[in-house]
C-alpha positions, 0 to 999 in steps of 0.5 A: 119968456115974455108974457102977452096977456091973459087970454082965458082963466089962468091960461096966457099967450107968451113968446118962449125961446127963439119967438115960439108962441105958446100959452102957459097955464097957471097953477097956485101949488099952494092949493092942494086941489090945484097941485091934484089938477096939475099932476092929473091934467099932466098924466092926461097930456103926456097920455093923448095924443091927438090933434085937438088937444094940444101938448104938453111942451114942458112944465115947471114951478116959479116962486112968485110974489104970490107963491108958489105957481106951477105951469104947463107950457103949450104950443100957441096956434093961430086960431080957436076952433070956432074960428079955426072953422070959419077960416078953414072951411073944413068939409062937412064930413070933416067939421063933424068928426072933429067936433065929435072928437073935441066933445068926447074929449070934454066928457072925458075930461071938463077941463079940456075944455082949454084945449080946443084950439088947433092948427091953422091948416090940416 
């Protein structure tokens, strides 16, 4: 797996096994609060699905210079919802359901707020 570049706090684009794009998201597990956030943002991943949050596609641990570092490998898509909307030009209708449900999502759960990028085509 090569890494592309940071794109947001501890979250990177990478090209994973066979040229997949995908994010990775970094975890210190040498911070307890941190290893809490991993385990509940995994328990809340494995338990949604849905099309504006993304899966969950492995997860794992490397020892690094730093040390311990956890973290969660996702699937890559083409645009972020803003501009997933002005490239798409979803209906109206469509455009509405789908920020009501990415925003029941961030009530739900502050840190989904990672996870707004979707496919390009619906």
């Amino acid at each position: 797996m090569t890494q592309e570049g940071l794109l947001a706090h501890n979250v990177m684009a990478a090209t994973g096994e066979g040229g997949r794009q995908v994010l990775l998201k970094r975890y210190d597990l040498t911070d307890k609060e941190l290893r809490r956030t991993l385990r509940r943002e995994l328990g809340i991943a494995l338990g949604v699905q849905h099309p504006c949050v993304l899966p969950v596609t492995a997860a794992f641990a490397s020892q690094e210079d730093v040390g311990l570092m956890g973290y969660t490998e996702m699937p890559r898509y083409p645009h972020t919802l803003p501009t997933w909307l002005q490239v798409e030009r979803p209906t109206l209708h469509a455009a509405i359901v789908i920020l009501r449900q990415v925003s029941l999502l961030h009530w739900y759960h502050p840190s989904a707020k990672n996870s707004s990028t979707v496919p390009a085509s619906t």
